[in-house]
N, C-alpha and C positions, 0 to 999 in steps of 0.2 A: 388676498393676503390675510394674514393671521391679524387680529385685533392688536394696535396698538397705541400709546398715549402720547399727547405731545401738551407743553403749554399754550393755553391759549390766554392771551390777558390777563395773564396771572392765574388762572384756572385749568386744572389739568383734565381733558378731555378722551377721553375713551373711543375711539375709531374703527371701523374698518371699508374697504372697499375691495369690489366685487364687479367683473368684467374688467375690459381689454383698458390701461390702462390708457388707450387716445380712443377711448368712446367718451359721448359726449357726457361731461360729468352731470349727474344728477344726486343730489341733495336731499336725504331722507329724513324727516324730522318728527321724532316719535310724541305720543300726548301727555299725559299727566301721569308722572312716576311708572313711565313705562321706558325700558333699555330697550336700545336697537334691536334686540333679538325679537321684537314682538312685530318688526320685519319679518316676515315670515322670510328665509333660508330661502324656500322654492320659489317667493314672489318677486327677490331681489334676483335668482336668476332666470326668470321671466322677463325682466327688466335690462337685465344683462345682453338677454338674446337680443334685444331690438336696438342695439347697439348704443347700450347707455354705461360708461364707468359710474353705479351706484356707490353712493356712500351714505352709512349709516355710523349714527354716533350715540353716545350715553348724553344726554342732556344734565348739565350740571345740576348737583345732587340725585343722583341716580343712576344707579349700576355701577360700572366702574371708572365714572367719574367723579370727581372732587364731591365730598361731601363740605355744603358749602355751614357758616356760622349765623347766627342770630336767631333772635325769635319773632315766631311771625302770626300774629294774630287774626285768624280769619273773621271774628264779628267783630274786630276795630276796621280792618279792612274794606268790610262790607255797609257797617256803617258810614264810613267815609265815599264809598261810592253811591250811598243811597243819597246823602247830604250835602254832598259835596265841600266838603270839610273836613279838614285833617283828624283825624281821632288816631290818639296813641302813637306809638312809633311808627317812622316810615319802613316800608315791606325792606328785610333783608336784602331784593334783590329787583329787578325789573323785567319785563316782556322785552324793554329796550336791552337789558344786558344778556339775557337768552339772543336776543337775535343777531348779537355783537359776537358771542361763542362763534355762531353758526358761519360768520362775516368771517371770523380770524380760523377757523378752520378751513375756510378754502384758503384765504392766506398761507396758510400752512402747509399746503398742498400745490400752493403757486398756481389754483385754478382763478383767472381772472373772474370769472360769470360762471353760473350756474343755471340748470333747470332744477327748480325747488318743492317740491311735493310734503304737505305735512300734513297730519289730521290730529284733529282737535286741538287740544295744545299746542300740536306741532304747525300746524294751521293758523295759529293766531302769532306765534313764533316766527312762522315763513310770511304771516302777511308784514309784520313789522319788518322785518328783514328786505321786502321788497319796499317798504316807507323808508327807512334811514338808508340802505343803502340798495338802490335801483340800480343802478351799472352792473351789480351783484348777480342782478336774479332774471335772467334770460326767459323765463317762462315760471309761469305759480300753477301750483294746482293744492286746493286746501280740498278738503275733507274731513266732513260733521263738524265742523269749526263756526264761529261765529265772527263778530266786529268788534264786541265790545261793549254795544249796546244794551241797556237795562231793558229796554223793552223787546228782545229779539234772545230765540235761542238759549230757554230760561231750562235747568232739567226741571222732571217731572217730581212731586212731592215725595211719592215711593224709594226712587233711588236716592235720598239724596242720606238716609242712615249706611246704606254701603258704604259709602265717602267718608262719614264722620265717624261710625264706627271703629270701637276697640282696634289694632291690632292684631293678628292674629299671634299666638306664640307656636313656634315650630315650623320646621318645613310639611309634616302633613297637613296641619291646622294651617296654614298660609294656601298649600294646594287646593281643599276646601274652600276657603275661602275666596279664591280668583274664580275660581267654578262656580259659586252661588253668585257672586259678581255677573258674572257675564253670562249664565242664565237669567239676570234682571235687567240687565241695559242691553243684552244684545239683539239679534236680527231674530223676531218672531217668523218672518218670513221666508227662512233656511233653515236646513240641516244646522243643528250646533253639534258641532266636531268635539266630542270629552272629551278623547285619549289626547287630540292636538292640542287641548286647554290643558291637561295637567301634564303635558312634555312639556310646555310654555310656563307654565308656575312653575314646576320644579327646576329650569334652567334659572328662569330669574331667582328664587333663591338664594340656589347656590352664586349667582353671580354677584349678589347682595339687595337687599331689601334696608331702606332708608325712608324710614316711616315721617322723620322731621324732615326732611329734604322734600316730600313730597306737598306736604302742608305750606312749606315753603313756596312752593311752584305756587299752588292754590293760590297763593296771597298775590303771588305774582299776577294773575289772571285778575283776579276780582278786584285789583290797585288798578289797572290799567284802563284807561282813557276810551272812549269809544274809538274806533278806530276809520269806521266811516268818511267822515269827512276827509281823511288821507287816502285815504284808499280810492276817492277819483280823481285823485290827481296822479295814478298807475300810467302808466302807458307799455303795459306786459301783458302778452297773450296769457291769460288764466281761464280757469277749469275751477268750479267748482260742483262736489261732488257731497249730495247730503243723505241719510234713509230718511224715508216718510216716517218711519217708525221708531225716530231713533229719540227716548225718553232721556238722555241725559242732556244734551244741546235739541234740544228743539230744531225741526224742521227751517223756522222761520230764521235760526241764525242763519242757514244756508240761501237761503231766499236772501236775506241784507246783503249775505259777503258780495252774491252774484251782481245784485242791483248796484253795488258800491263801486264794485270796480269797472271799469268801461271796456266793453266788449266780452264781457265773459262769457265760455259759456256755463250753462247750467243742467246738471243730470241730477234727478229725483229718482230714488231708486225705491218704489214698493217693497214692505217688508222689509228692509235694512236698520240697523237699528244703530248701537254704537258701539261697532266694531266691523273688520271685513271677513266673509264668511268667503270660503272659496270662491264660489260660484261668482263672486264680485269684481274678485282679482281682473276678468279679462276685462270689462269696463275701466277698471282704472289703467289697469296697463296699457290701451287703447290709450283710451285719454291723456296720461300723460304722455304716449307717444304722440300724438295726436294736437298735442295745445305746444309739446314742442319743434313738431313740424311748423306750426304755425309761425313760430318765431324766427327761423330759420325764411322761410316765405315772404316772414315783412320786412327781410335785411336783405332779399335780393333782387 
C-alpha cells in the first residue's frame, strides 16, 4: 500500500506496509533522523517473501511525520547523564515515548504482537518497546544498537563532527553530505554502493529533512537510562546483530545488548560498520526469520 498517516497519541505518524496483509506482522524501526525509506524497497521485499506483513514508519520528527516542539540541549543532556543530575530542561521527548509511537501504531493496525527489528536508534526504540510493553513484541532483533550504557557502545572520536556539524543547505549540498557521512561510519569491509547512497539522500530530501527533530532524537538517546538491567527481565527470542567495524556504536554496545537479554543470539559481522551494505541483507533476513521461527516454536 501507498504511504499513509494516522494519529498516534497525539502524534501524527507516517506508514506504510509491504506483503500479504495476514503475513506475520513485522515492525521496522529506523535509527537517528533516518525515514522509513532507508529500508531499503528490495530488503522489505526480501522480507515480504518469507512471509512477513513489513511495516515501516517515519519516527516522530522525521520525514513525514510530525515535526515535534521544544528545545533540546545535547551538553545538558550529556552532562546530566555523566552526573547523574538533572542539568537544564528535561529532553522534549523520551526513548519511552518513541516506543509508545511504535505501541499505538500497531494499535492502529489492530496488530495485537509484533516481530520487531530496529537498528541503532531504532534498536534502542525496539528494545524499550519490548521493556514497557512485552505482549507487544513476539521476537526482537536490534542491530548496531546499544543498552544505554556509559561504558558500552561509545562512537569513535572521528565521526562524532559528522553528527554535530553545520547543516548542509540544498538538496546537492545535503546529497554530498549523506555521501561523505557514510563514507565515515560505514562498512570498510564491503562494496559502498554511491549511486544507492545518492538515490537515498535525494529521496530523503525531497521527502523532508528536519535538522531540530533530529537533535531532538539525540537528546532523547543520550537522556535515557541504561537500559540493561530491563532487559533481563525479557523473556522474547531476540537476535542481536552488530559490525566489528562499526565506529559510531561500538562493537561492545552489541556484545551488552546480547549479554542483557537472556537467550539471545549474537552475529558479529567482520568489516560491517554502521550501516547495511547488501551483501548483509541475507544474514539479517535469515535472522529475523530465523529468531521468529523461534518464537513461534516456544508457543507450541
Amino acid at each position: 500500500m501507498a504511504e499513509t498517516s494516522a494519529d498516534i497519541n497525539g502524534v501524527r505518524i507516517c506508514y506504510e506496509t509491504i506483503g500479504d496483509p495476514g503475513g506475520r506482522p513485522l515492525l521496522l524501526v529506523m535509527g537517528l533522523g533516518g525515514p522509513m525509506i532507508w529500508w531499503d524497497d528490495e530488503l522489505c521485499e526480501l522480507l515480504a517473501d518469507r512471509g512477513f506483513r513489513v511495516i515501516r514508519f517515519d519516527n516522530r520528527d522525521c520525514g513525514r511525520s510530525q515535526s515535534m516542539t521544544g528545545q533540546a540541549s545535547l551538553v545538558g543532556s550529556l552532562l546530566g547523564s555523566w552526573t547523574g543530575a538533572r542539568v537544564g530542561q528535561p529532553p522534549p521527548y523520551t526513548l519511552a515515548d518513541m516506543a509508545d509511537d511504535a505501541a499505538g501504531l500497531l494499535d492502529h493496525l489492530g496488530i495485537d504482537a509484533a516481530h520487531v527489528t530496529g537498528v541503532s536508534l531504532g534498536g534502542m526504540i525496539a528494545q524499550t518497546l519490548a521493556i514497557r510493553h512485552p505482549a507487544r513484541v513476539t521476537s526482537l532483533v536490534s542491530v548496531m544498537s546499544t543498552t544505554g550504557g556509559r561504558r558500552v557502545g561509545w562512537p569513535h572520536p572521528r565521526v562524532l563532527p559528522s553528527l554535530l556539524g553545520r547543516a548542509p543547505r540544498g538538496r546537492q549540498a545535503y546529497e554530498e553530505a549523506v555521501l561523505a557521512t557514510f563514507k565515515l561510519i560505514g562498512s570498510p569491509g564491503f562494496d559502498f554502493d554511491e549511486e544507492r547512497m545518492r538515490v537515498r539522500a535525494r529521496r530523503t530530501y525531497d521527502r523532508g529533512i528536519n535538522r531540530a527533530g533530529t537533535l531532538r532524537q539525540l537528546v532523547a538517546i543520550t537522556s535515557a537510562a541504561d537500559r540493561a538491567p530491563r532487559l533481563r527481565g525479557l523473556r522474547v527470542p531476540a537476535l542481536v546483530i552488530h559490525g566489528k567495524a562499526d565506529p559510531l556504536v561500538h562493537v561492545s554496545g552489541g556484545t551488552a545488548t546480547a549479554r542483557a537479554i537472556p537467550g539471545a543470539e549474537l552475529i558479529l559481522v567482520p568489516g560491517m560498520g554502521h550501516d547495511l551494505p547488501r551483501a548483509v541483507w541475507p544474514t539479517l533476513v535469515d535472522g529475523v526469520d530465523r529468531t521468529a521461527r523461534r518464537a513461534v516454536s516456544s508457543h507450541t
